[in-house]
Backbone bond lengths (Angstrom), bond angles and torsions (degrees), N, CA, C in turn:
res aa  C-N    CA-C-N  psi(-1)  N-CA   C-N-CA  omega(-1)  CA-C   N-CA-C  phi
1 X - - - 1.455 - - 1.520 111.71 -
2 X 1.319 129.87 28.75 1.609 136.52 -153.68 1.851 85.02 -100.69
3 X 1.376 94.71 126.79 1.350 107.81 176.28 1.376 117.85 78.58
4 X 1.529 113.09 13.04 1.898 86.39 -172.36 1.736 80.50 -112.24
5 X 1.314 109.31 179.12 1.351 106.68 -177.97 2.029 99.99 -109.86
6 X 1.373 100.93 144.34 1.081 93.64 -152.36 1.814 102.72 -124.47
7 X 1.313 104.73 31.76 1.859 99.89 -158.25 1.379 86.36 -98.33
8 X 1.422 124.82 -41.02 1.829 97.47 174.13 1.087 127.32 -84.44
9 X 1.569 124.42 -21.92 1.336 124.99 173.63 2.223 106.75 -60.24
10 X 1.188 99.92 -23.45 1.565 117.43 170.55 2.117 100.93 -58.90
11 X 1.696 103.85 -72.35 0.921 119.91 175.11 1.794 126.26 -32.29
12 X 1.095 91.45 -56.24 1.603 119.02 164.68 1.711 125.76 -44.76
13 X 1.539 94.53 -44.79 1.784 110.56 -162.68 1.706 77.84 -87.26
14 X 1.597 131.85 -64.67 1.051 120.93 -146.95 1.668 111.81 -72.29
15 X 1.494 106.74 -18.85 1.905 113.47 158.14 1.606 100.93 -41.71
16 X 1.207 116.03 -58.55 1.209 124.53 -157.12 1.342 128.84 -69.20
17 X 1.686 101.60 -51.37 1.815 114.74 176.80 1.367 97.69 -92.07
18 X 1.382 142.94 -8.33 1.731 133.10 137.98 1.355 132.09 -48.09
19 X 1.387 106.89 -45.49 1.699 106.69 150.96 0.620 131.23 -0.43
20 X 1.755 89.42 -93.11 1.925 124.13 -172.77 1.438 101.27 -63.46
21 X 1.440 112.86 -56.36 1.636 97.29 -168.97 2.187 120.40 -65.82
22 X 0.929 82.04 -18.45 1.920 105.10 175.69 1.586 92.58 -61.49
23 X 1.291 119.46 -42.06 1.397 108.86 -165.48 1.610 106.47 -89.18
24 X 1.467 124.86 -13.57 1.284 137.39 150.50 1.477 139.67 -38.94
25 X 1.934 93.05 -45.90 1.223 101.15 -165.29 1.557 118.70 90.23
26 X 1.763 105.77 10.35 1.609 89.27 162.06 1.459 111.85 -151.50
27 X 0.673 112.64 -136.88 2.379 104.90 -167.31 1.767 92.58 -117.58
28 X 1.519 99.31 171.30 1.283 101.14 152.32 1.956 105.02 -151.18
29 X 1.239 103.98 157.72 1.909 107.79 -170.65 1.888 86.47 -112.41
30 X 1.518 89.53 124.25 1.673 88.55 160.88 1.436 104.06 -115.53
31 X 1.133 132.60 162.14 1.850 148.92 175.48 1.459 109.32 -170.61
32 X 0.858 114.49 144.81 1.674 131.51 172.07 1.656 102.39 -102.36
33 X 2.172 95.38 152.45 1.078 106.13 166.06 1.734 110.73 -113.26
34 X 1.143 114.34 -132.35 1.567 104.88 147.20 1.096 130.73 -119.52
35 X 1.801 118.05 24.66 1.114 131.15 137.39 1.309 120.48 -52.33
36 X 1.181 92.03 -79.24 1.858 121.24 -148.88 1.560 110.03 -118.39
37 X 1.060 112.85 -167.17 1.473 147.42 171.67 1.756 99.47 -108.02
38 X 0.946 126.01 117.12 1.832 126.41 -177.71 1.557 96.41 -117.40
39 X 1.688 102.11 117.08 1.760 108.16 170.40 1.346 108.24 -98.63
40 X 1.084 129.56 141.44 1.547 109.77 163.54 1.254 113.59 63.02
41 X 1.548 141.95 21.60 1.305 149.10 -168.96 1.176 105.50 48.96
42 X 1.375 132.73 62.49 2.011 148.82 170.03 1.797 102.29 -159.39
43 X 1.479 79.06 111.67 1.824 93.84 168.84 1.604 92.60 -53.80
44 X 1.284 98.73 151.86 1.544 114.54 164.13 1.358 109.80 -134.34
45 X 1.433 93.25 157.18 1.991 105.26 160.01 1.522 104.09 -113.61
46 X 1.392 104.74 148.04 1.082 113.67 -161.51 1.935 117.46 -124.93
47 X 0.855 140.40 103.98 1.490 139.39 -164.91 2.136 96.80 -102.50
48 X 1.661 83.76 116.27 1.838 83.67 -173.54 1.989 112.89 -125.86
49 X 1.169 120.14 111.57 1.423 115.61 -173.30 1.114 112.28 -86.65
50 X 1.455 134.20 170.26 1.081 131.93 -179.82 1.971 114.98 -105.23
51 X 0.796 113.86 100.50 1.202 114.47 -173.41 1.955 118.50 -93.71
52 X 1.495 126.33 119.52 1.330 127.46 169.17 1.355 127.04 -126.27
53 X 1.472 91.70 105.63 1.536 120.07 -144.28 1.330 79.84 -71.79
54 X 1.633 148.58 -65.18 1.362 129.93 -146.20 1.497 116.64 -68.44
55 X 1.173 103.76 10.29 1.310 117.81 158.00 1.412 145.59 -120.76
56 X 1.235 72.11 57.85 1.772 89.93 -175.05 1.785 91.25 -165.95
57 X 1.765 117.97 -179.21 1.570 105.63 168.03 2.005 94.38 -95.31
58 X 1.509 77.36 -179.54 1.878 100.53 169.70 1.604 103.66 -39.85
59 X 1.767 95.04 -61.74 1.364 102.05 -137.64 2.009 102.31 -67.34
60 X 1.205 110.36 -26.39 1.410 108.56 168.04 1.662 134.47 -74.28
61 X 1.453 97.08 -3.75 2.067 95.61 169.98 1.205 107.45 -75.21
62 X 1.352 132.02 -14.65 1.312 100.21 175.28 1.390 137.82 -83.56
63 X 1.827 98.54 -26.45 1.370 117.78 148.04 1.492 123.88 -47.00
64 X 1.221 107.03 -48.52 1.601 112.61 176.54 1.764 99.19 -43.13
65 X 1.352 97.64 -72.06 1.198 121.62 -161.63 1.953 117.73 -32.33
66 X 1.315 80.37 -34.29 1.556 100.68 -165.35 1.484 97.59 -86.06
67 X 1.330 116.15 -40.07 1.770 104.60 -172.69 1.404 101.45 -87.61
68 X 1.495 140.02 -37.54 1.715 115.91 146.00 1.396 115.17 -5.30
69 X 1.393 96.33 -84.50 1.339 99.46 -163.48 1.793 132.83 -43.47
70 X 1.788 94.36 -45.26 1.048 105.80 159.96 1.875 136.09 -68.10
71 X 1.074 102.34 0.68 1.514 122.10 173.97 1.681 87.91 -97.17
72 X 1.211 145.52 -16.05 1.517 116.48 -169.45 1.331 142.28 126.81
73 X 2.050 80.50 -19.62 2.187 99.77 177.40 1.317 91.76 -64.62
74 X 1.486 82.99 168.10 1.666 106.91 176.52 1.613 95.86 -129.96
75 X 1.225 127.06 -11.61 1.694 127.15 -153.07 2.013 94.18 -171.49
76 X 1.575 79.25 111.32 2.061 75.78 143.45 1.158 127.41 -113.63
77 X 1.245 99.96 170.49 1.894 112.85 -160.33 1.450 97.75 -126.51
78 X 1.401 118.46 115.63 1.111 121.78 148.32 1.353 132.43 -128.80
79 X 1.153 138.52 -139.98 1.356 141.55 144.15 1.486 127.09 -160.38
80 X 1.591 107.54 -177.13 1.359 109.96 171.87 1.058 128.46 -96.26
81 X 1.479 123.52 128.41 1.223 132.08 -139.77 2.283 105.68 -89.57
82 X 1.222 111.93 164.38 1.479 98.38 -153.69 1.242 102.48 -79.69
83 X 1.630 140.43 8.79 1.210 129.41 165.78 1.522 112.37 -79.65
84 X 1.385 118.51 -21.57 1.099 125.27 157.62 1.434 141.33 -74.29
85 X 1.571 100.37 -29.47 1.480 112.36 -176.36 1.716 115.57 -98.87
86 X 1.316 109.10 -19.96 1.338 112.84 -162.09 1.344 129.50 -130.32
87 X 1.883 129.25 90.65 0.687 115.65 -152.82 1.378 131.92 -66.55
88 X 0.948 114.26 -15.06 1.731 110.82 -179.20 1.700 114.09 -93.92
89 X 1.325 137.46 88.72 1.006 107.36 -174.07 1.892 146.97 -50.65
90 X 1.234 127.17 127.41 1.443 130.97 -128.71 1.547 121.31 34.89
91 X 1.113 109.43 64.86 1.687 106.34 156.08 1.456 104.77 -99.35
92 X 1.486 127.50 -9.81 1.160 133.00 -146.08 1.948 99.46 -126.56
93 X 1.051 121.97 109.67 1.651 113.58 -146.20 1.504 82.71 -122.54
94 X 1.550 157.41 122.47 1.283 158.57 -138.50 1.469 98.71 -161.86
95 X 1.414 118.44 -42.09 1.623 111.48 -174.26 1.827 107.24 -126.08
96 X 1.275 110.33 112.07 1.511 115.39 -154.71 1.800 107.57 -61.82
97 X 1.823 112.01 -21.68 1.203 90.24 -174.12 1.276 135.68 -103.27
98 X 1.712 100.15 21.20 1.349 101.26 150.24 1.574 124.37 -63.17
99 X 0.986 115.95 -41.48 1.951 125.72 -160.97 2.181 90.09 -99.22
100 X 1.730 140.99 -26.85 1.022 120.92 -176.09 1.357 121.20 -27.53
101 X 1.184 119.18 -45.42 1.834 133.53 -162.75 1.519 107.76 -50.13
102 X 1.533 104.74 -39.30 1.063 109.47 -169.36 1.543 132.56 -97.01
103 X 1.403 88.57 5.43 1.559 94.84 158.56 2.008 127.77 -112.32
104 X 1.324 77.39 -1.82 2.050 85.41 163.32 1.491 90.86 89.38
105 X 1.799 82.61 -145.82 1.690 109.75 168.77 1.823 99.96 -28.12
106 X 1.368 108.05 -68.21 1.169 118.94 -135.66 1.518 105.90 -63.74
107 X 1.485 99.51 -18.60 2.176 90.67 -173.17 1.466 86.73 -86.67
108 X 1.449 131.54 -52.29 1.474 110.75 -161.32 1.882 103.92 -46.95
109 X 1.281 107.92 -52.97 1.951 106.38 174.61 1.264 124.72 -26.83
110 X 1.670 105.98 -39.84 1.276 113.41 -173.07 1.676 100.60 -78.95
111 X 1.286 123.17 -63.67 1.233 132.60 -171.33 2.032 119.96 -38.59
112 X 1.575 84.31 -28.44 1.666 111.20 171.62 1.765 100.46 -75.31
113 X 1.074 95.22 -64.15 1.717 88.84 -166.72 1.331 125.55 -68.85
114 X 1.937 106.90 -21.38 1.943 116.18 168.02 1.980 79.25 -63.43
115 X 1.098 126.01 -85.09 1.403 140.92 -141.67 2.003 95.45 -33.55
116 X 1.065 107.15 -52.72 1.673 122.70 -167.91 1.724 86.99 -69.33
117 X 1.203 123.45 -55.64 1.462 102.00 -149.75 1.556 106.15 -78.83
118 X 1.795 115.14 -17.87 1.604 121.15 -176.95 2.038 82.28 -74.94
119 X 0.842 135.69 -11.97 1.553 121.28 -164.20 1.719 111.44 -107.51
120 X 1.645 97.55 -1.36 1.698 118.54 -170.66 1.891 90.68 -103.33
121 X 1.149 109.92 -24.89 1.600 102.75 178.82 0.992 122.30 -92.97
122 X 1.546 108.20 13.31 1.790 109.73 177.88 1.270 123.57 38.48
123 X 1.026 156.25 47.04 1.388 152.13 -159.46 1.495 106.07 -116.88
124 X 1.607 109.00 -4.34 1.621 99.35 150.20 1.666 93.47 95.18
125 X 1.820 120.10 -46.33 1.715 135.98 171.84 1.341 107.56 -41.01
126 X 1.479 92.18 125.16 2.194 100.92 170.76 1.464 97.46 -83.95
127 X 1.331 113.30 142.86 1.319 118.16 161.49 1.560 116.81 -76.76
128 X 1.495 114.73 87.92 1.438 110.66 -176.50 1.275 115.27 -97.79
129 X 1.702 113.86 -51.08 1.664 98.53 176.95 1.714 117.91 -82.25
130 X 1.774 91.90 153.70 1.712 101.14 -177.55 1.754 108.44 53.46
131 X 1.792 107.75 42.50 0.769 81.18 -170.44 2.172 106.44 -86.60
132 X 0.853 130.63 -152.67 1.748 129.60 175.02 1.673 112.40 -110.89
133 X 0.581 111.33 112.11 1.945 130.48 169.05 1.696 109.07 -26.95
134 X 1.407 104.54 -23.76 1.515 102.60 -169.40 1.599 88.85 -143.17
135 X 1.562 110.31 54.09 1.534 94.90 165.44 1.576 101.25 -110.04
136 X 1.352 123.67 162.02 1.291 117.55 -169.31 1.736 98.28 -103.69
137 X 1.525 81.00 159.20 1.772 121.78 -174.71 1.479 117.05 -38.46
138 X 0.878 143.65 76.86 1.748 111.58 86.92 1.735 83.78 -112.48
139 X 1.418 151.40 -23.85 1.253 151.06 -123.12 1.682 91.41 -70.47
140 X 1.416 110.99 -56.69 1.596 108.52 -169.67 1.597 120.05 -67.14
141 X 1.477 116.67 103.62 1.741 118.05 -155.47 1.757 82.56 -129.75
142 X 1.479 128.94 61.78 1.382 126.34 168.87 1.655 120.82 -39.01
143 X 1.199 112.91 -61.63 1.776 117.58 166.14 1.659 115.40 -113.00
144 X 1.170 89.23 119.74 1.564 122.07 -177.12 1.483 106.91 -79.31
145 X 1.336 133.89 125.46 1.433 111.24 -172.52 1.279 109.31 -105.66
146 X 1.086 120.70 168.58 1.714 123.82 -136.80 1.517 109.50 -80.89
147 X 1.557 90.41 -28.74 1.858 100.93 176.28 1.280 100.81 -66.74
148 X 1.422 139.83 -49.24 1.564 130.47 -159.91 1.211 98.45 -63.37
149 X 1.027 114.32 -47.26 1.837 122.80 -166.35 1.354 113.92 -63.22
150 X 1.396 115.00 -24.87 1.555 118.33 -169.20 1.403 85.30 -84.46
151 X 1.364 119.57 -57.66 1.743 122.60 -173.56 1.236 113.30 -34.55
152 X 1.283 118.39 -52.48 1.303 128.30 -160.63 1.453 108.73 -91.11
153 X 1.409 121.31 -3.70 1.816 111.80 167.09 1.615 105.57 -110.07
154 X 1.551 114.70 -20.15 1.573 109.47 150.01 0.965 132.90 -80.05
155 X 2.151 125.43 8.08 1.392 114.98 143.74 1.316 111.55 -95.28
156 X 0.845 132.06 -3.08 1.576 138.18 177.91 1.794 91.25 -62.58
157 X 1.008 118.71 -73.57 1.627 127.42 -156.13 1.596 102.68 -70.73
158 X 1.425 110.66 -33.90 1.687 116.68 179.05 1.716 90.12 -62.20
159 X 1.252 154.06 -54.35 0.761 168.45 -99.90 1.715 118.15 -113.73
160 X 1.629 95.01 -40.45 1.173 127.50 -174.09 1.391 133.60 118.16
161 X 1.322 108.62 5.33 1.470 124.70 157.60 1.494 113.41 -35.80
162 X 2.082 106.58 151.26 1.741 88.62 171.42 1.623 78.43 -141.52
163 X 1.246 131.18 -20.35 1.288 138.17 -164.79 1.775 143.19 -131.69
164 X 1.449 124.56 66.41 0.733 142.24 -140.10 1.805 109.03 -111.68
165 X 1.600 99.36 145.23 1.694 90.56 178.31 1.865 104.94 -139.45
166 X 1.074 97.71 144.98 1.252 109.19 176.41 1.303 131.47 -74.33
167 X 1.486 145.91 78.93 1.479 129.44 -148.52 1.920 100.15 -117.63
168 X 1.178 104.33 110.74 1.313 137.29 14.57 1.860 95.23 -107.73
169 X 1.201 130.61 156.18 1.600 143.87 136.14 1.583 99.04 -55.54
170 X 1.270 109.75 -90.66 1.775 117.45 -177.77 1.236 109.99 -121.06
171 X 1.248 109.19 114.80 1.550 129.49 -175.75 1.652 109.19 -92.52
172 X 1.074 139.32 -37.78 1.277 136.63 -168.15 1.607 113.27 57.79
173 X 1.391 109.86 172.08 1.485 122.73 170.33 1.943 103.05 -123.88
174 X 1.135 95.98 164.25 1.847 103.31 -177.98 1.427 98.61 -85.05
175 X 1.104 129.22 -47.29 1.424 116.24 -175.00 1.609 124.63 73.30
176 X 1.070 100.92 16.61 1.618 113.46 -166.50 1.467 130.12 107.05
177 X 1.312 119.34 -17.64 1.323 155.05 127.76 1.221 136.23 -4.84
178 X 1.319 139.50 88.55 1.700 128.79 178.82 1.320 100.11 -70.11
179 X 1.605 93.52 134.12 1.823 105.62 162.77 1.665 104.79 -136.07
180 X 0.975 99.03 61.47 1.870 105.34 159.44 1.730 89.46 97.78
181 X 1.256 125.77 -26.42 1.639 114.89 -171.20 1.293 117.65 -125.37
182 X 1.247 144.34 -168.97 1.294 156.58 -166.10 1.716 96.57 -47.56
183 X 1.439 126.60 174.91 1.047 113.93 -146.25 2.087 90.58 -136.29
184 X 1.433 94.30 65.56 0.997 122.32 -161.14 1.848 117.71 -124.23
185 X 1.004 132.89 154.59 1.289 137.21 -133.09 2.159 88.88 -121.39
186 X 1.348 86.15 44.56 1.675 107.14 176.43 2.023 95.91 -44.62
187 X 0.854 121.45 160.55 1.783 145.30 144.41 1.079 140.42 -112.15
188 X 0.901 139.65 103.27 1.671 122.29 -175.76 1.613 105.14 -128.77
189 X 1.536 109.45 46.05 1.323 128.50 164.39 1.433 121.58 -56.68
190 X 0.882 122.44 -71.09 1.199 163.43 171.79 1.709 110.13 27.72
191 X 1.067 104.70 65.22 1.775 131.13 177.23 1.959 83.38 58.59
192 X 1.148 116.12 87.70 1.366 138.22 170.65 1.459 96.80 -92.54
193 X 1.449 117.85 139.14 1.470 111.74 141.88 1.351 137.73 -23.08
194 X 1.456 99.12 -67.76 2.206 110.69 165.88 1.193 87.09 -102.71
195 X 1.677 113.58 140.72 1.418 115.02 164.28 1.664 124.92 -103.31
196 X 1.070 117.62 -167.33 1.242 120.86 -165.51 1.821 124.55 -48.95
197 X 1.391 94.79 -33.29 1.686 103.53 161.17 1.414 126.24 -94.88
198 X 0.913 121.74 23.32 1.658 155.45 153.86 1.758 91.08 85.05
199 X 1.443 131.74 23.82 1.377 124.74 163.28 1.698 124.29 -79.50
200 X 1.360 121.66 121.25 1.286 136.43 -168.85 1.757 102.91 -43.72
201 X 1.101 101.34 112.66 2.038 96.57 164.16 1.484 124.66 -91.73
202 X 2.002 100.26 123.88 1.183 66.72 -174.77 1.211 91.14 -131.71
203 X 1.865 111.33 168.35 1.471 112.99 73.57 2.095 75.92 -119.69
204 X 1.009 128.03 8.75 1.682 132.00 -176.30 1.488 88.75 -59.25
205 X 1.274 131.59 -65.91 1.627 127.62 -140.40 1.801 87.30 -71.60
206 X 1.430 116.85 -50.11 1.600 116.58 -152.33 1.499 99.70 -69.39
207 X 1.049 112.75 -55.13 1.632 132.68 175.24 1.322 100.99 -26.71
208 X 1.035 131.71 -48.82 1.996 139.85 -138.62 1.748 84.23 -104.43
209 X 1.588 106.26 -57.34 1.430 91.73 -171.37 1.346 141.36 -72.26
210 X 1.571 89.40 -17.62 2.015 108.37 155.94 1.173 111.50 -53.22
211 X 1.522 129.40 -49.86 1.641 139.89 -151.37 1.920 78.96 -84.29
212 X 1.619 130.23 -66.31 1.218 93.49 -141.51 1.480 100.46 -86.40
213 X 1.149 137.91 1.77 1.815 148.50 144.63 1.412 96.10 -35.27
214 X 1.086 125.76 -54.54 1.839 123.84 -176.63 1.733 134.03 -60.41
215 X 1.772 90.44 -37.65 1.395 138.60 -174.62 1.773 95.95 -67.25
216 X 1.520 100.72 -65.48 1.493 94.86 -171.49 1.668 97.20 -86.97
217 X 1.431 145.85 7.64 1.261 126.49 175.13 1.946 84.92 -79.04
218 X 0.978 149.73 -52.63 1.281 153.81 178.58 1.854 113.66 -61.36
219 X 0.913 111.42 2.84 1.714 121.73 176.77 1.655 113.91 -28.81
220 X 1.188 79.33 -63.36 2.097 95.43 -161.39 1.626 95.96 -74.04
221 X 1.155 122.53 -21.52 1.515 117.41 -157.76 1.533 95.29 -103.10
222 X 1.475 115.61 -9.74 1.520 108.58 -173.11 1.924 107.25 -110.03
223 X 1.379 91.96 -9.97 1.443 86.12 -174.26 1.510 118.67 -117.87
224 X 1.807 108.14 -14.28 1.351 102.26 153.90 1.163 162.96 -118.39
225 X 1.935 80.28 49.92 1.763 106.40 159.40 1.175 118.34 -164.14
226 X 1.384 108.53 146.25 1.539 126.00 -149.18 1.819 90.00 -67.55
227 X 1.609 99.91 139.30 1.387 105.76 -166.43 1.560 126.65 -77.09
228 X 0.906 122.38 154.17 1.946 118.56 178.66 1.369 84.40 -122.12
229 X 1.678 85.22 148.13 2.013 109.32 155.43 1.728 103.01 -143.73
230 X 0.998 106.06 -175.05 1.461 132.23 -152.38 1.538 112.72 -151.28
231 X 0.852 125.74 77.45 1.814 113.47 -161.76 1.687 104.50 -77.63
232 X 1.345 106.33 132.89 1.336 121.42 173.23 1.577 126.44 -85.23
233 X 1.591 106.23 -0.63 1.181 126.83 158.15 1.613 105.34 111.88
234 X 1.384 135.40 -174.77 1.343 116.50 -153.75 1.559 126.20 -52.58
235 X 1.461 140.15 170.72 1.214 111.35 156.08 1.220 139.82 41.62
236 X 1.794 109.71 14.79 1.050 119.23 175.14 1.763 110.00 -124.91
237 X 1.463 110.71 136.22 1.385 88.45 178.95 1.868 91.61 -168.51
């Protein structure tokens, strides 16, 4: 956690494990070290989805809510949407291909040179969300299959990870619905764990919740001590 700033993701966890313990009848203290997130004086690992409730109705977050949990979150992630957050409507430009058109030559250039330089950092990551209609090949990776994904958040934590989020967990569709933007029949499904009608996908949902069932049977042994590796040489591990 060295360098990220951590007072709302703090803010956030203690919304959350205040809840549960509120419904107990007793407190809980969160603080970070430069491990972890520490509740109650116990590093934790933490598994966090992204959840966007205005896309979906009322009456299904709680269902949502419940098969998260039961898949493995520990924390959802959402936010406030830009009719709420932002006073000017579009002063605030977040996904380029609404506005590309309007720079000609010059946005496709750009869209070339983000696409080349995310593909110069090797990091192995598909560019799936926001991704562009005309970005070139390998960048567009729409369904991720469940094994890469598990791989890649059990090297995260082998690694020294303590805090991780899923974007999206459950994405929903608008359905006719405003959710912060044009009043348009948006998706952000997009081979989700739970999908858009809040039914579990699988083998994505079971897969994830085996791995992070495994993740926290290994908790204490992964988070209280700073990690070693050994490289076996490229692409090998």
């Amino acid at each position: 956690m060295r360098g990220n700033p951590p007072f709302v993701l703090i803010l956030f966890v203690t919304l959350i494990f205040g809840g549960y313990y509120c419904e107990l009848g007793s407190s809980v203290t969160v603080t970070y070290d430069h491990r972890a997130l520490v509740i109650d004086g116990k590093r934790r690992i933490l598994q966090s989805g992204s959840f966007h409730y205005p896309r979906t109705t009322p009456e299904m977050w709680p269902e949502i809510i419940r098969k998260s949990k039961e898949g493995g979150l520990d924390v959802i992630e959402t936010y406030v949407f830009w009719n709420y957050h932002e006073p000017v409507k579009g002063e605030v430009e977040n996904e380029y291909g609404n506005v590309e058109g309007s720079y000609g030559v010059g946005g496709k250039l750009y869209i070339k040179w983000a696409a080349e330089t995310a593909i110069s950092l090797n990091t192995t990551v598909p560019w799936v969300m926001c991704a562009q209609s005309d970005a070139p090949d390998p960048i567009v990776i729409p369904y991720r299959p469940v094994e890469d994904l598990a791989f890649s958040v059990a090297r995260f934590f082998e690694k020294g990870g303590t805090f991780q989020n899923y974007y999206m967990y459950f994405g929903g569709t608008n359905f006719g619905r405003t959710a912060g933007g044009p009043l348009i029949a948006t998706s952000y499904d997009y081979d989700a764990p739970i999908d858009e009608y809040g039914f579990t996908r699988q083998p994505k949902w079971g897969h994830l919740r085996d791995l992070h069932k495994s993740i926290k049977h290994c908790e204490d042994y992964l988070v209280n001590a700073d990690p070693t590796q050994q490289s076996l040489g490229t692409n090998l591990e």
